[in-house]
Structure formats: C-alpha cells, structure tokens
C-alpha positions as CSV (number, residue, x, y, z in Angstrom):
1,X,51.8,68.0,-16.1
2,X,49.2,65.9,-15.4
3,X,46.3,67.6,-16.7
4,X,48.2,68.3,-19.6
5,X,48.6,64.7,-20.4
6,X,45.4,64.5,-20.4
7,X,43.9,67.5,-22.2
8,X,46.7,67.3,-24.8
9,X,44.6,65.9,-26.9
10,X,42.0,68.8,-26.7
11,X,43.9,71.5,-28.4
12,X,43.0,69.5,-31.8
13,X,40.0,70.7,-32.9
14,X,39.8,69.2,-36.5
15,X,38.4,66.3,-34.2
16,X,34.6,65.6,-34.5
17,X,33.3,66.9,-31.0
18,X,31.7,63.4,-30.8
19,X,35.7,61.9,-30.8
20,X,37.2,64.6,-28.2
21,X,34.3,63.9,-25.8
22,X,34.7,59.7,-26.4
23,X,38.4,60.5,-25.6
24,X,38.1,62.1,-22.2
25,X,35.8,59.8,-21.1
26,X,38.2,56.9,-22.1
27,X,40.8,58.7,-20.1
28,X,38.2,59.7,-17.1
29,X,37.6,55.5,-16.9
30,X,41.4,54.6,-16.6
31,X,41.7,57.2,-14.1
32,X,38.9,56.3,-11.8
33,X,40.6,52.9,-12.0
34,X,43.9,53.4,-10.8
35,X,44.8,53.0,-14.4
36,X,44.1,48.9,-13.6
37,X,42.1,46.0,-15.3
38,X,39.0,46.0,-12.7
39,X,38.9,42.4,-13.3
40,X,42.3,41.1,-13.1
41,X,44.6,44.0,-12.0
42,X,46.8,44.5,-14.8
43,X,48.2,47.5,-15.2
44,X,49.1,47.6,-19.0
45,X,47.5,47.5,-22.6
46,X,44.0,49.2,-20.9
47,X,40.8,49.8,-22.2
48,X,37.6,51.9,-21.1
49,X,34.7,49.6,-22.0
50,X,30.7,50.7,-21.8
51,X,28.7,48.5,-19.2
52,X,26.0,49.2,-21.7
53,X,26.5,50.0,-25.3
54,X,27.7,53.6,-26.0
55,X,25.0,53.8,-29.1
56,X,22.7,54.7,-25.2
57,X,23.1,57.8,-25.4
58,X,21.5,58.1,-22.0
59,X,24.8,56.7,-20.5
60,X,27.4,57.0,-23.0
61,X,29.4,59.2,-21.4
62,X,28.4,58.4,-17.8
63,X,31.1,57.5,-15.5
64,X,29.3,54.4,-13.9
65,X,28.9,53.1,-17.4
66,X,32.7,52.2,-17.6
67,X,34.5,50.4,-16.5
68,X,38.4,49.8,-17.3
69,X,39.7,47.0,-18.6
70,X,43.0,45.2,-19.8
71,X,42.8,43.8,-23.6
72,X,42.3,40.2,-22.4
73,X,39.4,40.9,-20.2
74,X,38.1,43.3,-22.8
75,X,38.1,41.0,-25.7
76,X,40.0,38.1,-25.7
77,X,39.6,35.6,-23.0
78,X,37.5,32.6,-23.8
79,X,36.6,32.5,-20.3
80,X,36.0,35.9,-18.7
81,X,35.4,39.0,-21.3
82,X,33.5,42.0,-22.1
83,X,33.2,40.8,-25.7
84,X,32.6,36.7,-25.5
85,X,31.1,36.2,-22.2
86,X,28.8,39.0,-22.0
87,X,26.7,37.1,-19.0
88,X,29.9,36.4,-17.0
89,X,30.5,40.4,-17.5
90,X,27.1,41.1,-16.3
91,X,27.2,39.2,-13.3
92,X,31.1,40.4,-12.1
93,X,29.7,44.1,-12.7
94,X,26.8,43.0,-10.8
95,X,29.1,41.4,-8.1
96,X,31.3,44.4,-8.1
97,X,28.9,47.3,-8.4
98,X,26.1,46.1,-6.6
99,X,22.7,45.2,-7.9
100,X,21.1,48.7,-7.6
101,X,23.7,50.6,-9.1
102,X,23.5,48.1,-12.2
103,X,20.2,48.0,-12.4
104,X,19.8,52.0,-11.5
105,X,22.3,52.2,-14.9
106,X,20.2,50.0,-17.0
107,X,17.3,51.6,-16.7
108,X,19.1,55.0,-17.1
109,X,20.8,54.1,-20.5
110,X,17.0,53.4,-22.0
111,X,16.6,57.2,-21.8
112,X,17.0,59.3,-23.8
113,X,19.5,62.6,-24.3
114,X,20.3,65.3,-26.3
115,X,23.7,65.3,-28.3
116,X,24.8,68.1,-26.7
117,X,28.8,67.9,-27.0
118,X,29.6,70.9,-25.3
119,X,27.9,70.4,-22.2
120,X,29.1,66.8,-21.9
121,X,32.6,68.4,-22.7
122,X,31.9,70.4,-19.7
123,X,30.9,67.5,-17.6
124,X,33.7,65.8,-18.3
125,X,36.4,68.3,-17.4
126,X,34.6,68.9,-14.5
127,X,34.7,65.6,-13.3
128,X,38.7,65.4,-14.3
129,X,39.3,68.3,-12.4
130,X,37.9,66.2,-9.3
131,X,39.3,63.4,-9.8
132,X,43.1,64.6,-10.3
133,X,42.5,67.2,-7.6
C-alpha cells in the first residue's frame, strides 16, 4: 500500500522524466523526515526544500541536500525560513547536520553531473525501497 502511494505517480509517463524524478525525491525527503517540519515539528502542509539550489545538478537529487519542511518554515516566517532568512537556514542546517556534512555538500553541489534520468530514477527507488523496508 505503501509503496503504491508512493509510486502512484510513476505509472504516468506523459511526465517529463525531469518531473517523475523531482517527485520521488520530494517524497524520499518527507519520508526520511518522519513526514515532520525539521525545524519546528509540524506535521502538515510539508515541503522538501534543496539545502543548495536544485539548478546543482551535482546534488539535486541527493538525499542530504533536503531537507523537509512545513510552509512557514519554508517560506513564510519573517524570522526563521528557507526563503527570507537564508543565513538563519544555513546556520540551523549547520547546527543540525554538522559542519562537515554541510560543508562536504557544498562543495559536492559545485560538481558537475550528467542528466541522466534513468539512473537517478534508479537511485531513487533504490533508496525508497530502504527506507520503507
């Protein structure tokens, strides 16, 4: 049922394979998450947000580059967001993650990688399959 839910969305091809794989990983994110706002807890009205920018394709659809969010902290606090207090964001990853990790990431998503939609199709249902295993 599960894993239905969450492939569902797969059996529509018409999709651009750019959209299907931006989908999973959105789904992937919420799911390492507990399907809660790492920042506040909430458990409703979730987004996956990139740590860095998804135009990297280095790390667009890495795991460590997401983190899941609830609509406030994503976009529309004044005080704490993705979005608006991009610094603040920075340092709670930082805080959260740990300075190597972050750091390990930032240097990853300057890379460079091949648009290769299957294979990170692939990656992605492999890492499902662990996670809801």
């Amino acid at each position: 049922m599960f894993i239905s839910w969450c492939f569902g969305f797969m059996a529509k091809k018409s999709k651009p394979e750019f959209k299907i794989c931006d989908d999973l990983w959105s789904k992937l994110v919420k799911i390492k998450a507990g399907f809660k706002c790492e920042h506040c807890w909430k458990t409703k009205f979730l987004n996956s947000h990139h740590i860095f920018s998804r135009v990297n394709w280095a790390t667009r659809y890495d795991l460590d580059n997401g983190i899941c969010l609830c609509s406030w902290c994503h976009t529309m606090s004044q005080k704490f967001s993705a979005h608006r207090t991009p610094m603040e964001f920075a340092e709670r990853v930082i805080e959260t993650r740990g300075r190597t990790r972050y750091d390990n990431l930032k240097a990853k998503a300057k890379g460079i990688r091949d648009k290769d939609y299957e294979k990170v199709e692939k990656y992605l249902i492999e890492e499902t399959n662990k996670l809801t295993q």
